[in-house]
C-alpha positions as a Markdown table, in Angstrom:
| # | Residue | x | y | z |
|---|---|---|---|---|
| 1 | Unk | 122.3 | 111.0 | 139.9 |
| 2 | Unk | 118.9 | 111.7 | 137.9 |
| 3 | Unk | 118.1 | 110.1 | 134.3 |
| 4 | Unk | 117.0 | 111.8 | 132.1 |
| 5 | Unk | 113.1 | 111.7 | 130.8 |
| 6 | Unk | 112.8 | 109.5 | 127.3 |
| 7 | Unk | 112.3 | 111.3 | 124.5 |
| 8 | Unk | 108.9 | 110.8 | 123.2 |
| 9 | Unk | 109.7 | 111.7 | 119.8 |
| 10 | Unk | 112.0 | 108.6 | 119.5 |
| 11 | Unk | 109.5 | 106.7 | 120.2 |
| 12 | Unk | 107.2 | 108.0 | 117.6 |
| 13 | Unk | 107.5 | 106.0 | 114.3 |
| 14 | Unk | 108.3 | 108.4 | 111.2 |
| 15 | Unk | 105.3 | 109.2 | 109.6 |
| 16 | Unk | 107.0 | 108.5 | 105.7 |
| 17 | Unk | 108.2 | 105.0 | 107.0 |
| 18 | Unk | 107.1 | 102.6 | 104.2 |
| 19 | Unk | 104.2 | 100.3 | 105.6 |
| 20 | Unk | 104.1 | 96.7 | 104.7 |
| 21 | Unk | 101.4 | 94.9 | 102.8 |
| 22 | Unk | 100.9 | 91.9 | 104.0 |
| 23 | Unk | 99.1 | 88.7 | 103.1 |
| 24 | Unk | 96.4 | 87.7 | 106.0 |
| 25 | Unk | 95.7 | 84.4 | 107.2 |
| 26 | Unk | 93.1 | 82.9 | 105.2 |
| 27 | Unk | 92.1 | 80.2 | 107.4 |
| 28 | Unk | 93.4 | 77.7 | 105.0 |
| 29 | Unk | 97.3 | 76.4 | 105.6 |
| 30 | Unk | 96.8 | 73.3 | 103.4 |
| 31 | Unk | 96.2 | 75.3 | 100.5 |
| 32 | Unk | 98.9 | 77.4 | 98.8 |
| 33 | Unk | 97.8 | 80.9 | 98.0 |
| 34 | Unk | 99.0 | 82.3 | 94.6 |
| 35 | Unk | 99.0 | 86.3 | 93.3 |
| 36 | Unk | 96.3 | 86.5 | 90.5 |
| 37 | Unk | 96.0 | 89.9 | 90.0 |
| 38 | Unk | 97.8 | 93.4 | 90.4 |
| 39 | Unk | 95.5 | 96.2 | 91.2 |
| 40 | Unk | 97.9 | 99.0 | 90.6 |
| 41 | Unk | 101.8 | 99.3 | 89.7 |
| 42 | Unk | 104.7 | 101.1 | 91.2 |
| 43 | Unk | 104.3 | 104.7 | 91.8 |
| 44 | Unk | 100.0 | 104.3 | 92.2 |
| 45 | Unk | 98.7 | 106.5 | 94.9 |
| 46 | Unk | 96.3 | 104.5 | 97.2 |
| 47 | Unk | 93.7 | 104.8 | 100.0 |
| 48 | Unk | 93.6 | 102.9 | 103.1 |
| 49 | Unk | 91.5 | 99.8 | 102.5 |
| 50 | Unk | 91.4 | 100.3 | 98.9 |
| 51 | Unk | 92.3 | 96.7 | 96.9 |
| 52 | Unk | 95.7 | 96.8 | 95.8 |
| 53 | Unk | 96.3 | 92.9 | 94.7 |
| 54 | Unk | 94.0 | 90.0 | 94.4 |
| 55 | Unk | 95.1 | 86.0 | 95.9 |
| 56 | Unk | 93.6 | 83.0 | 95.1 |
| 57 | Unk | 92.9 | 79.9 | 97.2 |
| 58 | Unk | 91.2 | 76.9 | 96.3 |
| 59 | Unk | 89.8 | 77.9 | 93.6 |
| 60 | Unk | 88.6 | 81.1 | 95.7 |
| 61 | Unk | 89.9 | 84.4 | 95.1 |
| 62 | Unk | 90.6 | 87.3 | 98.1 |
| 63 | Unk | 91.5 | 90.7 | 97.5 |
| 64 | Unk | 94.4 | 92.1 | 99.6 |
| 65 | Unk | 94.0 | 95.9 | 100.6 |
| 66 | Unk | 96.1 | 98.7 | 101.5 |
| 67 | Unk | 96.8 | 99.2 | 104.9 |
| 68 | Unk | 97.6 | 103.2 | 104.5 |
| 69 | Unk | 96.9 | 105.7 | 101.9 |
| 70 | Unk | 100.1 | 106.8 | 99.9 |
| 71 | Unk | 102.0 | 105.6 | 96.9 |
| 72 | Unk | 103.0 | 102.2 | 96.5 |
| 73 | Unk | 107.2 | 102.1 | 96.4 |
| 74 | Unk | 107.3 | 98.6 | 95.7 |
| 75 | Unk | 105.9 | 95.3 | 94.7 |
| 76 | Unk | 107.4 | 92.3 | 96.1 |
| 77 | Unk | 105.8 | 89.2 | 94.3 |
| 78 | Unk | 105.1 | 88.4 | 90.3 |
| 79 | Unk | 102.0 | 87.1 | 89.1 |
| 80 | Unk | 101.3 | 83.2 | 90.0 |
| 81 | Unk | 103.6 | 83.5 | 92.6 |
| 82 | Unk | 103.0 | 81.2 | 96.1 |
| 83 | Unk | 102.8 | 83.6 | 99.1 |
| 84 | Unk | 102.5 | 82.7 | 102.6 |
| 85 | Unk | 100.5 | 84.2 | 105.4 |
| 86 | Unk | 101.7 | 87.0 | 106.9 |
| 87 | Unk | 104.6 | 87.5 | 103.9 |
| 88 | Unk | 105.2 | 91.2 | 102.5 |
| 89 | Unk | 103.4 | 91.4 | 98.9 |
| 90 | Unk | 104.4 | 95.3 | 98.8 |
| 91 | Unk | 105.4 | 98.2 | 100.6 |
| 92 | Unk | 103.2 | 101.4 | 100.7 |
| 93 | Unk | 105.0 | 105.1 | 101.3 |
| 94 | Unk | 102.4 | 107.6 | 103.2 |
């Protein structure tokens, strides 16, 4: 009995998958880090590395960036809202 090969386009992620924003460790675990600042809205197209949301930590703030270029499809946290590292802040659709 022979298997069969894998199929190498299952194994391919779909290129309009929504990628996930999210929040990097800031190097600062004692400290909560709050959303001060939305960059764009729902339905803004965006470029890879462009700033899409800014955070603030101790008294310090930290822009967040796009990971892909597309449109964002959604926006997970308000304004003032306590995120933690490595949380989803927003989804982007290529």
């Amino acid at each position: 009995m022979t298997s069969s090969p894998s199929n190498p386009q299952s194994e391919v992620p779909n290129p309009k998958s929504p990628v996930p924003v999210l929040l990097p460790e800031l190097g600062t675990a004692d400290e909560p880090v709050r959303v001060s600042a939305w960059f764009v809205e729902v339905g803004d197209l965006v470029e890879t590395g462009e700033p899409i949301l800014e955070v603030m930590v101790a008294g310090v703030t930290c822009d967040v960036c796009s990971p892909a270029a597309g449109r964002i499809s959604r926006a997970l946290k308000d304004l003032d809202a306590v995120v933690l590292p490595g949380e989803v802040l927003a989804w982007v659709t290529p």
